[in-house]
C-alpha positions, -999 to 999 in steps of 0.1 A, spaced: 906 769 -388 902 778 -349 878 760 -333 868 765 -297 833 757 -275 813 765 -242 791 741 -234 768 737 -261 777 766 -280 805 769 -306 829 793 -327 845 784 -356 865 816 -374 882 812 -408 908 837 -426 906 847 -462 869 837 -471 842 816 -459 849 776 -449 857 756 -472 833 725 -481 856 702 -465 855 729 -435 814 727 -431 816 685 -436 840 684 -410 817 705 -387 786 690 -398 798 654 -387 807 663 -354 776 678 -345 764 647 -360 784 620 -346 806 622 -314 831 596 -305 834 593 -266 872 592 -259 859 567 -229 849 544 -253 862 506 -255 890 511 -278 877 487 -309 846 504 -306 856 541 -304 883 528 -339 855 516 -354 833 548 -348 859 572 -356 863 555 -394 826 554 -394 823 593 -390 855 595 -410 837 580 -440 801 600 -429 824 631 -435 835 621 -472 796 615 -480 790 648 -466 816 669 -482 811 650 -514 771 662 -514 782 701 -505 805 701 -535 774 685 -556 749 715 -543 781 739 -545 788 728 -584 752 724 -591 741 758 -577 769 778 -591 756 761 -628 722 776 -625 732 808 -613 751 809 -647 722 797 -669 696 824 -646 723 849 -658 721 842 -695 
């Protein structure tokens, strides 16, 4: 993944397919929670493994509506 930003706007190219759901959590996270790198040290750490463990909930629920709509496009195409 290449990643790259101006201001307030961002890129993010992939090769071979779309991102991955691990890809958008990542992403999604750090739109959502930034981690000054000015920040007291035991307070950045903690922050970081907050948004860490954010970004596992995340990717976990993409995988859910990834599994789940991938089933009922099957059962609509029965």
């Amino acid at each position: 993944m290449i990643s790259g930003s101006v201001g307030n706007a961002g890129v993010v190219i992939t090769s071979n397919g779309g991102h991955s759901a691990e890809q958008m959590a990542e992403l999604c996270t750090n739109r959502i929670i930034s981690v000054a790198h000015s920040a007291d040290p035991v307070i950045r750490q903690q922050a970081v493994e907050f948004r860490e463990n954010i970004q596992r909930v995340v990717k976990h629920y993409i995988e859910e509506a990834v599994r789940i709509d991938r089933a009922s496009r099957s059962i609509k195409e029965s």
